[in-house]
N, C-alpha and C positions, 0 to 999 in steps of 0.2 A: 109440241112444247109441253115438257111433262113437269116444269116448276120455273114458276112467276113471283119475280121480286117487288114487291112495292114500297116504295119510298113514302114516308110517313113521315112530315115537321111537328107532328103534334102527338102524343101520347093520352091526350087529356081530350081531345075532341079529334073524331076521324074524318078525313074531309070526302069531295067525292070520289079520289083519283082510289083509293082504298075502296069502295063500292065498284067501281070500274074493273080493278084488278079482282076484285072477287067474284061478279057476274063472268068478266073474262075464264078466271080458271074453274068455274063450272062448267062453264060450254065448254071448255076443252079436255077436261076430267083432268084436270092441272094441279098439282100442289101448289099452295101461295106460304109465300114469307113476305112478313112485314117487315121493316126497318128502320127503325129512330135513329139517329146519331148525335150523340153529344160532342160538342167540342171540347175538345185538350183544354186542359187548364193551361198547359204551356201555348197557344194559341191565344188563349185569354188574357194571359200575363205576361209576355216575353221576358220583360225583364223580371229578376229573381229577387223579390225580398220573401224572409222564409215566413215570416209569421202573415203576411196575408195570403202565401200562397197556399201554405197548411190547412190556411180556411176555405179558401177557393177548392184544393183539393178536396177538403170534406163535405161541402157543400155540393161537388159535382159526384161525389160517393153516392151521397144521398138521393140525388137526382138521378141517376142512373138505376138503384135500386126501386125508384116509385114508380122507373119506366117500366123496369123488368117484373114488376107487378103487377103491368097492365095487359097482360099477355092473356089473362082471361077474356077482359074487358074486349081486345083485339079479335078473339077466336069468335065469340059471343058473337060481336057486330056483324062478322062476312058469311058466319050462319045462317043471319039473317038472306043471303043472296044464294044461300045454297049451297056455298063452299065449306066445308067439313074437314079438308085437309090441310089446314092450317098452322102456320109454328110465326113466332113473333121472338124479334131479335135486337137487341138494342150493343150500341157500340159506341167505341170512343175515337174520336178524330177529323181527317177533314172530310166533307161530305164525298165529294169525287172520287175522293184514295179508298174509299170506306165500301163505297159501290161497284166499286171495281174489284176489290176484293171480294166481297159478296156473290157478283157476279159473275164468277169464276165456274159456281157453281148451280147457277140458274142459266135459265134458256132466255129470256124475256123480263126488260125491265119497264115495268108502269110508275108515269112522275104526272101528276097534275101542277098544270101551268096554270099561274094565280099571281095574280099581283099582289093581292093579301100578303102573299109568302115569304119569306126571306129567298126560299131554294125553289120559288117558284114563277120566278119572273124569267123572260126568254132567254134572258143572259147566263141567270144561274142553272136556268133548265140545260143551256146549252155546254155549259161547262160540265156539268153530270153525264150527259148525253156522248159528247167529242172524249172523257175522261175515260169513260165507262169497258176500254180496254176491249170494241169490237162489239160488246154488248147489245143486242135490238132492242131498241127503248120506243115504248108508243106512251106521244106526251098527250094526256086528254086535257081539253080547255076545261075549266072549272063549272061552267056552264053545262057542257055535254059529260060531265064525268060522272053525272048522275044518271045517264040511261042506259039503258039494257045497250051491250056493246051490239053496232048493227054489220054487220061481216057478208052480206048478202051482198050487195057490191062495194069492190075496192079499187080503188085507180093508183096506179103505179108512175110515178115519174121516172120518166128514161131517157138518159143521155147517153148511155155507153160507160159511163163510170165505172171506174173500182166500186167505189163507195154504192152507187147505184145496182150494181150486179150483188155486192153485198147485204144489201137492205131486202132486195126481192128473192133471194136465196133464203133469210133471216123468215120473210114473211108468207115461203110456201104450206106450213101448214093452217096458216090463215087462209090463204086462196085456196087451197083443197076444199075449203067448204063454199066459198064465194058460189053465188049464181051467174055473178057476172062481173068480169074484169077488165079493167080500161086500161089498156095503155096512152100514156100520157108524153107524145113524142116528143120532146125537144131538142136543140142543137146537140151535135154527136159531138160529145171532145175528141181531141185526136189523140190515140194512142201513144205511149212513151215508145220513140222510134226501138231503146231492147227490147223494150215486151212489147210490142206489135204482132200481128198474127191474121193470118187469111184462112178461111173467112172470118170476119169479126163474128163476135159473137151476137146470139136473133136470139131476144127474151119470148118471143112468140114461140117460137121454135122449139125451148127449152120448155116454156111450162105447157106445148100443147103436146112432149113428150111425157107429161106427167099426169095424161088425162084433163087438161085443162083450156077451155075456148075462151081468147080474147079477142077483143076489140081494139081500135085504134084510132086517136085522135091527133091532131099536132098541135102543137104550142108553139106561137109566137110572140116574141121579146124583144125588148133594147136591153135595157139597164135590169141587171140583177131583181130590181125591186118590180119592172113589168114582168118578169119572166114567173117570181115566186103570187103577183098577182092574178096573172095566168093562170097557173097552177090551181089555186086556190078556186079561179071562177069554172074553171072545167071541172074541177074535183065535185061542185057544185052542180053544175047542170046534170051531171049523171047520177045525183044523188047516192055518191057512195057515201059509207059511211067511216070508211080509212082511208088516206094516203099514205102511200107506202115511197120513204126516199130517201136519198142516201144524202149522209151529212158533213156538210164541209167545213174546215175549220184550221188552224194553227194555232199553235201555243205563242205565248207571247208571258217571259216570268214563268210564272207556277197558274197563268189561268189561259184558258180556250179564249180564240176571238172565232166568231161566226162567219162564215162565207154568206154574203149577201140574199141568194135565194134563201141558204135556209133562216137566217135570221127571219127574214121579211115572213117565212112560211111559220114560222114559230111565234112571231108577234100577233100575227093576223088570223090564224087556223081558226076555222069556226067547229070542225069535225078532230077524232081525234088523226093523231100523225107517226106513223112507227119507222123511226129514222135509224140510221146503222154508219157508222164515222168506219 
């Protein structure tokens, strides 16, 4: 992963998900971009009268300018974490459409989940995350987004998914350094009868072609919300320090609705979590 985007609500105070992304792209010898977003005036005002919107527009001028100011203030802070390779970007629009285009041309997106947040509660994380056009996003809790990222063990949730085989694809140069790797078995979905294929595919199999030794545990569930609590208490007992899974979801409008495990696993995470829609 040779450049990491992080999502930034504040330009005036840095939170910890920005410490997180810049410890991250030190260990990895990574370039980091930051990312403010403003929203459209037309967002702001739909409907059109000219003379407050004139104002609205020069006031979001203005703000946009004091962000793209703070691009010192941004380099400054993640130096502190030993990241040197730094560039800070601010935009206009809506957050989702904004990161995705960004993300176009980054490997890895970091978002700290916060309830503080506007864009930082499970719901908006998750709409960032299911938007983000394929994106690997690792959401760190607000709690943990202040410490040295721990990569020494990582647990993998595996169904057999699209989504799943994409997220632990997304997270092999994370595991390249792992000491130790858990597989996290749970129910296998059943392949769509066109794309079916023998043998299924064996994530063991795959990364112990890549130089890589895992482990295996199984998970047991009813309801969506035992399964992602599951998840959560083995992720726990092997004290990894990621889980790596893939992220479920449909549109509904212009916004994401969560698939149950991962709402439940993005409400609840106590460690951070690098998802791939």
């Amino acid at each position: 992963m040779r450049d990491i985007l992080v999502f930034s609500e504040s330009f005036k105070r840095w939170s910890g998900g920005v410490e997180y992304a810049a410890r991250l792209a030190d260990s990895l010898d990574a370039n980091l971009t930051g990312i403010w977003v403003c929203a459209s005036p037309l967002q702001a005002m739909p409907s059109f009268e000219p003379v407050l919107f004139a104002e609205l527009l020069d006031a979001t001028l203005d703000l946009e300018q004091e962000a793209f100011a703070a691009a010192a203030a941004f380099e400054a802070h993640v130096r502190q974490f030993g990241q040197r390779k730094a560039a800070w970007q601010v935009a206009e629009g809506h957050v989702p459409e904004v990161i995705a285009l960004a993300g176009s041309w980054h490997d890895l997106l970091v978002v700290e989940r916060s309830e503080r947040a506007i864009w930082g509660t499970p719901a908006s994380v998750g709409n960032i995350v299911l938007g983000a056009g394929g994106l690997p996003c690792i959401v760190a809790p607000e709690h943990a987004a202040t410490r040295v990222p721990a990569l020494d063990t990582v647990a993998i949730a595996w169904n057999g998914s699209t989504e799943a085989t994409r997220a632990a694809h997304a997270a092999l140069p994370l595991l390249q350094g792992a000491r130790r790797i858990v597989i996290l078995q749970g129910e296998q979905r059943p392949p769509v009868r066109m794309s079916a294929w023998l043998p299924p595919f064996d994530l063991a199999s795959y990364l112990h072609s890549h130089g890589m030794a895992t482990e295996s545990r199984t998970i047991h569930g009813g309801s969506e919300d035992d399964v992602g609590s599951a998840l959560l208490d083995a992720a726990g007992e092997v004290d990894a320090g990621l889980l790596v899974m893939g992220a479920y979801g449909h549109t509904r409008f212009r916004e994401w609705v969560l698939g149950g495990v991962t709402r439940h696993v993005l409400e609840h995470a106590a460690l951070p979590v690098l998802l791939r829609h």
